[in-house]
C-alpha positions, -999 to 999 in steps of 0.1 A, spaced: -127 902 758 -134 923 725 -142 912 692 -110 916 681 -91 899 712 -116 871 704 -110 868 664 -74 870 674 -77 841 704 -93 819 675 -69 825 650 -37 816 678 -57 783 683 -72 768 653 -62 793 625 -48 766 599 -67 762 571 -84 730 560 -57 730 526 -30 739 544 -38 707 567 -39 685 541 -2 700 527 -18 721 500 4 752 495 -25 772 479 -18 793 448 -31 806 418 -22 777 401 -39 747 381 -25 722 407 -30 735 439 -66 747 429 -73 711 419 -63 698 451 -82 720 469 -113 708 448 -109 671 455 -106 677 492 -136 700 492 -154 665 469 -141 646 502 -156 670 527 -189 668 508 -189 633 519 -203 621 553 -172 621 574 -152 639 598 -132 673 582 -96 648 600 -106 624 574 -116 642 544 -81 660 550 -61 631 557 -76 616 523 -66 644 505 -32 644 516 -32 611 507 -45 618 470 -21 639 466 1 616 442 -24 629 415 -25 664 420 -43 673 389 -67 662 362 -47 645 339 -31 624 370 -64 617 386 -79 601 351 -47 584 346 -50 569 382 -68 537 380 -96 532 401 -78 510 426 -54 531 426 -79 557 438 -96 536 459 -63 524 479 -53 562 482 -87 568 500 -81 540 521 -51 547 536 -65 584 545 -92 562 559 -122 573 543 -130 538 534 -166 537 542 -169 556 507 -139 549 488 -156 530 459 -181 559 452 -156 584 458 -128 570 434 -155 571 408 -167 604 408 -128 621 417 -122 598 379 -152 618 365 -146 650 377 -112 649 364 -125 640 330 -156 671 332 -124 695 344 -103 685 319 -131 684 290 -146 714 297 -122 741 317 -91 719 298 -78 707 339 -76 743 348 -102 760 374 -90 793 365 -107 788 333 -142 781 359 -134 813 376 -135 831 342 -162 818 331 -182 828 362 -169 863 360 -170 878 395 -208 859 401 -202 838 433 -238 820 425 -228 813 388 -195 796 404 -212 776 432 -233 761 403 -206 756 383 -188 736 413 -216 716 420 -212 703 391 -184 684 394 -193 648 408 -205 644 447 -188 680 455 -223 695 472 -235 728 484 -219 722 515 -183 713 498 -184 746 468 -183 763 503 -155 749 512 -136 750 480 -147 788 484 -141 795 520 -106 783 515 -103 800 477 -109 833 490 -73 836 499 -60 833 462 -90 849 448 -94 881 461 -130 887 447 -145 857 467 -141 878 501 -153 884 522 -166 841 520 -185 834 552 -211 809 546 -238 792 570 -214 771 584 -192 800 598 -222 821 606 -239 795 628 -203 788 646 -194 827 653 -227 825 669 -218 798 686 -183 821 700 -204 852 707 -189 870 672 -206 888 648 -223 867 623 -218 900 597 -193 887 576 -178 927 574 -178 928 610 -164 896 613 -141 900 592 -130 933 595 -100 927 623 -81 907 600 -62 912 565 -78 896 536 -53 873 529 -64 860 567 -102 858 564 -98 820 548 -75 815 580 -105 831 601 -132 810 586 -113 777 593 -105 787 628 -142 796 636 -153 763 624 -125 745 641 -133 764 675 -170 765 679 
């Protein structure tokens, strides 16, 4: 099978993405971006992607900033349990409360505002991720693995994770040549899948 039969095989079978999963209709918007950062907080967390996602979907109810500080914290917490991420609600409905407030205080609830302000530097925006309350390393990649399909400058995203899993599926671990069979728009699609199939 070629590379390209193979990247297509992969898409056919796993090629949702993680936001689309957890009923995030990604855009260019302040919404949709938010929710894509508290599930990529949730996936920083020690559990499985099913339950970071079904967590999210859960949180939904408070889809930005302002909703997620005007949440109380039970009300946080009892969203997290019933996407069953309970073995780190309490901790987790803290920080989502405080990264709301640093979002809202400093990029005024809008991540567009963090993109600007990282200009087209993909380090300057991981740090500027990271900064948000428990979102790690591991979840800025996330937020921008899935990102990359609303902002175009972030592709082609494949990060350690993807590498170590196309490795894993005899692809190329080049993010060009491993992304090069698909349309842009599809690379966060392809990333996903990779993960999802190795």
């Amino acid at each position: 099978m070629s590379v390209r039969e193979t990247v297509q095989a992969v898409l056919d079978d796993a090629g949702t993405t993680y936001a689309a999963e957890a009923g995030i209709k990604l855009a260019n918007k302040p919404s949709p971006l938010y929710r894509l950062l508290v599930l990529a907080v949730l996936m920083s967390a020690p559990v499985k992607a099913e339950v970071a996602v079904a967590a999210a979907r859960e949180l939904a109810e408070f889809g930005t900033p302002q909703r997620m500080c005007d949440a109380t914290w039970q009300q946080r917490v009892e969203a997290l349990d019933r996407g069953r991420c309970t073995r780190y609600d309490e901790r987790t409905a803290t920080a989502l409360g405080k990264g709301a407030q640093l979002l809202l205080d400093r990029y005024h609830g809008d991540l567009r505002r963090m993109r600007a302000k990282a200009d087209g530097d993909l380090d300057e925006l991981r740090d500027l991720l990271t900064e948000v309350p428990n979102l790690s390393p591991v979840g800025a990649d996330v937020f921008c693995r899935e990102a990359q399909l609303v902002w175009p400058e972030l592709r082609p995203y494949v990060d350690d994770e993807v590498v170590g899993a196309a490795r894993k599926l005899g692809l190329p671990t080049d993010p060009v040549r491993l992304t090069q069979h698909v349309e842009g728009h599809d690379i966060a699609r392809l990333t996903a899948a990779v993960i999802r199939s190795a």
